[in-house]
N, CA, C and O atoms as a DFTB+ gen file, in Angstrom:
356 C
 N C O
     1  1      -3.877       1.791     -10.350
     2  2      -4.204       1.225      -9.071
     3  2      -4.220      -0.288      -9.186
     4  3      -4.663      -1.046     -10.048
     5  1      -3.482      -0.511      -7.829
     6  2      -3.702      -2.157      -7.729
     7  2      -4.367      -3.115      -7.146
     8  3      -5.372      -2.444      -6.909
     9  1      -4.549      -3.869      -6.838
    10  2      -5.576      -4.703      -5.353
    11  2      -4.735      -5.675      -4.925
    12  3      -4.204      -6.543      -5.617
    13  1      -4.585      -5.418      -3.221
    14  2      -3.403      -6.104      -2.681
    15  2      -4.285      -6.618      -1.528
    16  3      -5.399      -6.149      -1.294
    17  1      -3.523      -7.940      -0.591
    18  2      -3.968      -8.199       0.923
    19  2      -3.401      -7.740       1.633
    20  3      -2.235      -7.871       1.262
    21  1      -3.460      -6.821       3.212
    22  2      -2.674      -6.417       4.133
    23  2      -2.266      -8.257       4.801
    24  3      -2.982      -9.100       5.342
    25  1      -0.482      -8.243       4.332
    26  2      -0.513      -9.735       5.299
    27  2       0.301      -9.179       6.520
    28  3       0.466     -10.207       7.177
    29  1       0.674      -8.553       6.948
    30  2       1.799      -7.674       8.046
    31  2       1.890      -6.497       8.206
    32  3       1.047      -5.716       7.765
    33  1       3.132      -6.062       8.998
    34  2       3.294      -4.934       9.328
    35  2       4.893      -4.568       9.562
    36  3       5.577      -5.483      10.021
    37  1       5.415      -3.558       9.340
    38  2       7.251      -3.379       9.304
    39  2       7.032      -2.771      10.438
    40  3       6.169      -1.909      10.603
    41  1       7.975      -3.278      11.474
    42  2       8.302      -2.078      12.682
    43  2      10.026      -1.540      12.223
    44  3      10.964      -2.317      12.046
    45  1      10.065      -0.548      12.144
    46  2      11.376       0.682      12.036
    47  2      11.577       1.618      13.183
    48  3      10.729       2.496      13.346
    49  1      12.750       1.529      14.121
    50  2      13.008       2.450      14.559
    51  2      13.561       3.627      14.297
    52  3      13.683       4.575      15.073
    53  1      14.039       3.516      12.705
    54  2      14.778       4.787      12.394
    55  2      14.169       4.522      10.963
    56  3      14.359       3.622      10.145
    57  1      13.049       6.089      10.971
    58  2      12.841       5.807       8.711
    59  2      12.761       7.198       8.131
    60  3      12.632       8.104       8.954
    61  1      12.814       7.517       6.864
    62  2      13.109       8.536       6.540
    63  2      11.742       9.709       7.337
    64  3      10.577       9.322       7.436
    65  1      12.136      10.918       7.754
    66  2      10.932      12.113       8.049
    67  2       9.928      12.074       7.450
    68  3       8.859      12.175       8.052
    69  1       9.985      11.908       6.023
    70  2       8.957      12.063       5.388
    71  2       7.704      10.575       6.025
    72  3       6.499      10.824       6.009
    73  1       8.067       9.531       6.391
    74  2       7.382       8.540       6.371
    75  2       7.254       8.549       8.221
    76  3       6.865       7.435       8.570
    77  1       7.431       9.306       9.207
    78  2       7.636       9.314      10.086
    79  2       5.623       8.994      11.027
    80  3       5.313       8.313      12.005
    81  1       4.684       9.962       9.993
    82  2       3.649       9.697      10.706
    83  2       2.699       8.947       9.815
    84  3       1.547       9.306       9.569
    85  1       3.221       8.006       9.413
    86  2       3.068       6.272       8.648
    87  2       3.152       4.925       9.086
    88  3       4.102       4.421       9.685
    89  1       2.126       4.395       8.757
    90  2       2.514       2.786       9.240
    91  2       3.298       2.077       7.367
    92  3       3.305       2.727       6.322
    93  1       3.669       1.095       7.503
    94  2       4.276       0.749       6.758
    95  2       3.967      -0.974       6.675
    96  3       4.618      -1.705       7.422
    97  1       3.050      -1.508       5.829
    98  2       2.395      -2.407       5.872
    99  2       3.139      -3.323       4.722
   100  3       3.798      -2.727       3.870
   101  1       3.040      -4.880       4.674
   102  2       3.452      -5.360       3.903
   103  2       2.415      -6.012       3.078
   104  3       1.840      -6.867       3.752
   105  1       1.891      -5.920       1.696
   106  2       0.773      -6.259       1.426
   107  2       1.471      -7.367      -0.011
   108  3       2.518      -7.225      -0.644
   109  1       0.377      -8.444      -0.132
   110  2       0.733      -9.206      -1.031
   111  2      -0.435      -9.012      -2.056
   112  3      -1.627      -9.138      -1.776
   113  1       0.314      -8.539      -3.846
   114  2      -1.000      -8.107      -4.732
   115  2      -1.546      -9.012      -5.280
   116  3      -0.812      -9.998      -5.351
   117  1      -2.679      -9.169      -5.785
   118  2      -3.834      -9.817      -6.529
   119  2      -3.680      -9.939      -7.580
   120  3      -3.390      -8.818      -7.997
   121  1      -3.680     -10.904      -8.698
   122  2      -4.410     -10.100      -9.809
   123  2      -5.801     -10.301      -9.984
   124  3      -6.130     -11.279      -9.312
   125  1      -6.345     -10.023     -10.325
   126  2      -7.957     -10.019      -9.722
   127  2      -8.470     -10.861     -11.316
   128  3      -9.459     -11.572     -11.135
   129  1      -8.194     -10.862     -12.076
   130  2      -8.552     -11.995     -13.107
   131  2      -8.009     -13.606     -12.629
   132  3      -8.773     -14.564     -12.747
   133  1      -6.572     -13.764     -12.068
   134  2      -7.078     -15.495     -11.656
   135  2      -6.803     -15.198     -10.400
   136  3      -6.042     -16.150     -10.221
   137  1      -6.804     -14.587      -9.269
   138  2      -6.977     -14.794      -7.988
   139  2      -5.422     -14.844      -7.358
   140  3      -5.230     -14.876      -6.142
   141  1      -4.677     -14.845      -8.036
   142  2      -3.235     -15.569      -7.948
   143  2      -2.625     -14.037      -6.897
   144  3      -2.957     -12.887      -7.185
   145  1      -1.603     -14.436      -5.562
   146  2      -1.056     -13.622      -5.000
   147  2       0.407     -13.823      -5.672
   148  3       0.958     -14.850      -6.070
   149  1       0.813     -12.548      -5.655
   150  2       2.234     -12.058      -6.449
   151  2       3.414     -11.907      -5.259
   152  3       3.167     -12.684      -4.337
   153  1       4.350     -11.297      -5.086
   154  2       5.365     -11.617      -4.015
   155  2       5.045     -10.199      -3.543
   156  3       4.609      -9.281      -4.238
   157  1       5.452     -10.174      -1.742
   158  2       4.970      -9.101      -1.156
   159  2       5.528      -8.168      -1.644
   160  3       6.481      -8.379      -2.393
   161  1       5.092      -6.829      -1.359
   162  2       5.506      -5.436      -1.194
   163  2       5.216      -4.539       0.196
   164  3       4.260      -4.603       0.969
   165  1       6.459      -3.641       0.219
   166  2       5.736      -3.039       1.570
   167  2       5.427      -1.141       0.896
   168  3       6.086      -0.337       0.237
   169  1       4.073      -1.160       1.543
   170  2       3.268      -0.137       0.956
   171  2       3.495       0.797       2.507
   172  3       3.915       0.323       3.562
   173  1       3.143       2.012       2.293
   174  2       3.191       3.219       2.896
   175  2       1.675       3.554       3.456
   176  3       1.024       4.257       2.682
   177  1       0.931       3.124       4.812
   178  2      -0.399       3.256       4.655
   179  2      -0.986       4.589       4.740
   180  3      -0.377       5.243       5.587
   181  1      -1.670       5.065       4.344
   182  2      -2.362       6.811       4.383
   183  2      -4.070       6.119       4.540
   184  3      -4.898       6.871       4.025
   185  1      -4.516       5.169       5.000
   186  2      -6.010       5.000       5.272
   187  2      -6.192       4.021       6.683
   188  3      -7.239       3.375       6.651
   189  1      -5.555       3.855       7.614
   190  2      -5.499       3.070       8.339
   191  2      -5.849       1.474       8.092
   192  3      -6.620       0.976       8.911
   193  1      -5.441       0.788       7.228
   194  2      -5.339      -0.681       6.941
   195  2      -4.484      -1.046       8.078
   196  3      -3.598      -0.460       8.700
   197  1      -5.247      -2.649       8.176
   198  2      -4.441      -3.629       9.057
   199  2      -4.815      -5.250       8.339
   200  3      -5.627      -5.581       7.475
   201  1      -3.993      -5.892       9.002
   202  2      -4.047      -7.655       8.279
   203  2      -5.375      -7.741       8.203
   204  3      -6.299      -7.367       8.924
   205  1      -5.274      -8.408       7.011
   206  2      -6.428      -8.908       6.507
   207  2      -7.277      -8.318       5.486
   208  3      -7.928      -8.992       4.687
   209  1      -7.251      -6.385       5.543
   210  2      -7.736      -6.224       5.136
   211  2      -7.326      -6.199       2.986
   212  3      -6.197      -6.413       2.545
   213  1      -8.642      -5.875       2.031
   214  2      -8.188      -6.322       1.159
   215  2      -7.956      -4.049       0.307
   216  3      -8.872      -3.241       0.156
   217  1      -6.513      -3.850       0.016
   218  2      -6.774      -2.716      -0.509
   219  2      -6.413      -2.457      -1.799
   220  3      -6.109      -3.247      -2.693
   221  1      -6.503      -0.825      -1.803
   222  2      -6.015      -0.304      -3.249
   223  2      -4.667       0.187      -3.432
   224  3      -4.406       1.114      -2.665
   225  1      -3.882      -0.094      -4.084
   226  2      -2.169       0.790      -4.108
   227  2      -1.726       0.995      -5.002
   228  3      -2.035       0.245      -5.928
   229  1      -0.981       1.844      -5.216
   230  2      -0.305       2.638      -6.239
   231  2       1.149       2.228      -6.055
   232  3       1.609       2.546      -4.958
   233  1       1.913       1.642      -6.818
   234  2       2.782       1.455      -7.191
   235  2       4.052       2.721      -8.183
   236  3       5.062       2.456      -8.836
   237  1       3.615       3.597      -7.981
   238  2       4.342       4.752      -8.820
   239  2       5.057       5.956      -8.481
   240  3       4.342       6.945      -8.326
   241  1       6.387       6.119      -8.317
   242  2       6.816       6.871      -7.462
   243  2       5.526       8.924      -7.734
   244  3       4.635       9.518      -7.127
   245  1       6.017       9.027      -8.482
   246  2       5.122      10.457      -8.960
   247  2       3.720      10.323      -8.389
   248  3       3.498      11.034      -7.409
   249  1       2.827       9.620      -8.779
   250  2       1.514       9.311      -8.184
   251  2       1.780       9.476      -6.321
   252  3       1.467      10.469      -5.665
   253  1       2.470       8.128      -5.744
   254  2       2.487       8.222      -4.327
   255  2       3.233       9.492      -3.742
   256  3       3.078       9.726      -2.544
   257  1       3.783      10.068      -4.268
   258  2       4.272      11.535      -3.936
   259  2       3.504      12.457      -3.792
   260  3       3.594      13.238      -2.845
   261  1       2.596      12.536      -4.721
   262  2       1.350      13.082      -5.187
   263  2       0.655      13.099      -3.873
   264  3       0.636      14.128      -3.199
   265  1      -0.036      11.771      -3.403
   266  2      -0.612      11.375      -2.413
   267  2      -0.125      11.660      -0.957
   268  3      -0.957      11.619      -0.050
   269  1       1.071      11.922      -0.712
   270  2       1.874      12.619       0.373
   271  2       1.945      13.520       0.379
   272  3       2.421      14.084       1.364
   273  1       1.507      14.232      -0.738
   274  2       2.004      15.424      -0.687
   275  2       3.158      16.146      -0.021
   276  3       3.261      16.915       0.934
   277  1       4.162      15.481      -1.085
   278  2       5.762      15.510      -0.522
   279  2       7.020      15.834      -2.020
   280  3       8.124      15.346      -2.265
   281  1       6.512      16.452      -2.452
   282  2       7.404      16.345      -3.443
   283  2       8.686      15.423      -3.930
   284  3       8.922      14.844      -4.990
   285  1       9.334      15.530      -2.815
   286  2      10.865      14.907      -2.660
   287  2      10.794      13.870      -1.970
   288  3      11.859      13.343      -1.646
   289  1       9.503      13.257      -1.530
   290  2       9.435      12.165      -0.911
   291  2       9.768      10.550      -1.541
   292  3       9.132      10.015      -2.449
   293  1      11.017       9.912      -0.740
   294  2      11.475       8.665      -1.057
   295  2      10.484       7.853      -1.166
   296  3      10.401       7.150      -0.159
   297  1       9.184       7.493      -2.437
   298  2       8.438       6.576      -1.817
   299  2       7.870       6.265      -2.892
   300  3       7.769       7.183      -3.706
   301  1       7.254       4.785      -3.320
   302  2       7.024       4.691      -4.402
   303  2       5.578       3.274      -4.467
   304  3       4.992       2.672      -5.366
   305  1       5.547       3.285      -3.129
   306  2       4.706       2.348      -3.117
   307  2       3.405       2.957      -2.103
   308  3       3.553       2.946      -0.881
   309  1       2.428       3.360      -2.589
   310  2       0.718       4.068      -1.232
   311  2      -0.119       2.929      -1.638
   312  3      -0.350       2.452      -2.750
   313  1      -0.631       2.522      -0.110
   314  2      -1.931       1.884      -0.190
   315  2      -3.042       3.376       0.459
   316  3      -3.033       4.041       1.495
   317  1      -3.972       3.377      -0.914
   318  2      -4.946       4.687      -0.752
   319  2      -6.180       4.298      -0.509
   320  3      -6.941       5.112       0.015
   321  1      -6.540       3.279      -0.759
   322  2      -8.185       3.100       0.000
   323  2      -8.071       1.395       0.637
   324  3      -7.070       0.698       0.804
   325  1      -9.595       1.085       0.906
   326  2      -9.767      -0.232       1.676
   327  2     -10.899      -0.393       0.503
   328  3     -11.319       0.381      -0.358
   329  1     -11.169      -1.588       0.816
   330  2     -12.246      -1.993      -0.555
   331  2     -13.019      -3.337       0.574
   332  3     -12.665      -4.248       1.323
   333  1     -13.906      -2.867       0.202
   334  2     -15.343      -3.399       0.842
   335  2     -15.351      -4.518      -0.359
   336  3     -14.785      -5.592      -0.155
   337  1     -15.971      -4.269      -1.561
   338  2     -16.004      -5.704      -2.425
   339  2     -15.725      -5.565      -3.460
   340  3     -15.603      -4.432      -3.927
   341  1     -15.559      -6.492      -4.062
   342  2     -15.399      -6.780      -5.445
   343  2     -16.312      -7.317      -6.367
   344  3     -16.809      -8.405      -6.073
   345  1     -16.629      -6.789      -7.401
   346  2     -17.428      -7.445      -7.988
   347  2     -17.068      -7.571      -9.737
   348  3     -16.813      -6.540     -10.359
   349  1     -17.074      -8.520     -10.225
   350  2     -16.171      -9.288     -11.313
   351  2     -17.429      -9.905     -12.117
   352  3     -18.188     -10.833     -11.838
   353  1     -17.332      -8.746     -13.580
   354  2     -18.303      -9.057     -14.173
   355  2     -18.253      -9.677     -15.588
   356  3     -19.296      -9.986     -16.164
């Protein structure tokens, strides 16, 4: 799991079935040791995220498949939770 920012959102009029009752968010990741944002990605949302908020994602095709519960599903990027805080000890 990763920690990303929701900075956007993809509008698609045509995307694969499997991703059909999905928003498709573009989130930029963290690394949470120096704070530093990495270049966007667009994640697959399954928790209702929107801008701003700060989440969790999986980067792994097998894992986010997992999470769709889709076997054959084209997809390799899930944002799976929202994160309230961080705390860095």
């Amino acid at each position: 799991m990763k920690l990303a920012r929701v900075i956007g959102s993809v509008v698609s009029t045509v995307k694969h079935e499997v991703l059909n009752a999905h928003k498709l968010l573009i989130i930029k990741p963290i690394d949470i040791k120096t704070g530093k944002l990495a270049s966007p990605v667009i994640g697959i949302d399954t928790v209702q995220a929107g801008p701003g908020d700060l989440v969790l994602y999986i980067d792994e095709g097998n894992s986010a498949r997992q999470i769709l519960n889709v076997e054959t599903a084209p997809v390799r990027t899930v944002i799976m939770a929202i994160v309230d805080e961080v705390e860095l000890k």
